[in-house]
C-alpha positions in Angstrom: 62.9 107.5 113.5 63.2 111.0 114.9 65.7 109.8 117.4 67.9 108.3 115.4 70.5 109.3 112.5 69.5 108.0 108.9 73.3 106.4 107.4 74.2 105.6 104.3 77.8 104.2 103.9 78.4 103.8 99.6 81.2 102.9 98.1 81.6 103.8 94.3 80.2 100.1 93.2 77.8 99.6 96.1 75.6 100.7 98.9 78.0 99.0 102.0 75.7 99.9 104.5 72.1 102.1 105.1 70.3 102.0 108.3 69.7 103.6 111.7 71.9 104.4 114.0 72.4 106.4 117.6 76.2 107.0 116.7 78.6 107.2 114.1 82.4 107.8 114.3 84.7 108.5 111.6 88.4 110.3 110.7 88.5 113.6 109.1 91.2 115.7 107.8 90.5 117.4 111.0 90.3 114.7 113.5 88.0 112.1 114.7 84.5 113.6 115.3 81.4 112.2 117.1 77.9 112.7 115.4 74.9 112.2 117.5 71.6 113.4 116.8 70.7 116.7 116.0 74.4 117.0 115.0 75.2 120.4 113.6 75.3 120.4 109.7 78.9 119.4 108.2 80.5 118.4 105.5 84.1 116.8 105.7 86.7 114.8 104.0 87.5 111.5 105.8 91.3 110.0 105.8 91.5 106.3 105.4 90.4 104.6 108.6 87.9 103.8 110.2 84.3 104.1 110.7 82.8 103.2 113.7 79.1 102.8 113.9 76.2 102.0 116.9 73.2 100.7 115.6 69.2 101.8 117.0 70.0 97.9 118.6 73.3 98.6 120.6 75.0 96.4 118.0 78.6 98.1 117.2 80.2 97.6 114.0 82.8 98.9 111.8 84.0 99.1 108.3 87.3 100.9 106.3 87.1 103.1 104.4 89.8 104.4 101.8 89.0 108.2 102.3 86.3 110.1 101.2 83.4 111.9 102.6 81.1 112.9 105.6 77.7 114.7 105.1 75.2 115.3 107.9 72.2 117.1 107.9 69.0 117.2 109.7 69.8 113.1 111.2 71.3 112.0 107.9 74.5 110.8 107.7 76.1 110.2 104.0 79.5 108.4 104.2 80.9 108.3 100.4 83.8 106.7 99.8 85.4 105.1 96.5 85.8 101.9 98.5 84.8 100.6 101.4 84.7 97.0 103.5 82.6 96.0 106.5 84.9 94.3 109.1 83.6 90.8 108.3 84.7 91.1 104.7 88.0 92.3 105.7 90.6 89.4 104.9 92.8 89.1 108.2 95.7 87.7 106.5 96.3 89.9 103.9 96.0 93.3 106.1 98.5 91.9 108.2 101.0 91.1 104.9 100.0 94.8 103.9 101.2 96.0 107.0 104.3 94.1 107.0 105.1 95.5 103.4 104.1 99.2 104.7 106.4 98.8 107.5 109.4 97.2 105.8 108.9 100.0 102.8 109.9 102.6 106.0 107.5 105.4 107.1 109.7 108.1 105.3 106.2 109.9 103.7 103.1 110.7 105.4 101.7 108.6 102.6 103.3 105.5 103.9 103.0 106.8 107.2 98.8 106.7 106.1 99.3 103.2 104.4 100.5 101.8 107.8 97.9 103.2 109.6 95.2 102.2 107.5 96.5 98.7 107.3 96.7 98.4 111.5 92.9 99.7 111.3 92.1 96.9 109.0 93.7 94.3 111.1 91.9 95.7 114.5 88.4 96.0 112.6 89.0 92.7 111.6 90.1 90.9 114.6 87.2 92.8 116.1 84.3 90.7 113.4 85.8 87.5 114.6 
């Protein structure tokens, strides 16, 4: 257990995820960041994206996330988000009609700007499940 990070990915109506991992990678307001263990304390806000996650086994998964937050202390990782989907549960055909709706409503604001981008991430975690 010592060499490995303790995460917990919960959504507001759920635990998504818990278990150890060797590496987690997630979005921040301040960019993507790496955590490894013995990762410096930090606390962050996440952007809708995104989480990328290598398990103790060398199994990689993701999930998306609608925003939210990053904790990590002493090789625990709390990922809190109000929702949140693993990348099997992701449906395929309705991220893609998301994106098309994104896209035709233009990218004039950063938030449809974020609404495209979260909507390609859904479609690449979800092609990546299959």
């Amino acid at each position: 257990m010592a060499d490995n990070l303790q995460v917990a990915l919960v959504a507001a109506d759920r635990v998504v995820w818990s278990g150890e991992a060797t590496m987690i990678v997630a979005r921040t307001t301040d960019g993507e960041v790496g955590v490894l263990k013995n990762h410096a304390p930090l606390l962050s806000v996440l952007v809708p994206s995104a989480v990328e996650v290598q398990t103790v086994g060398g199994e990689r998964w993701s999930a998306i996330i609608n925003g939210g937050f990053l904790s990590v202390a002493n090789n625990r990782v709390s990922i809190l988000a109000e929702h949140a989907e693993m990348s099997h549960e992701v449906d395929l055909e309705k991220a893609r009609q998301d994106l098309e709706r994104a896209k035709q409503a233009g990218s004039a604001s950063a938030e449809s700007e974020e609404e495209i981008r979260l909507a390609e991430d859904r479609i690449r975690v979800a092609e990546g499940a299959r």
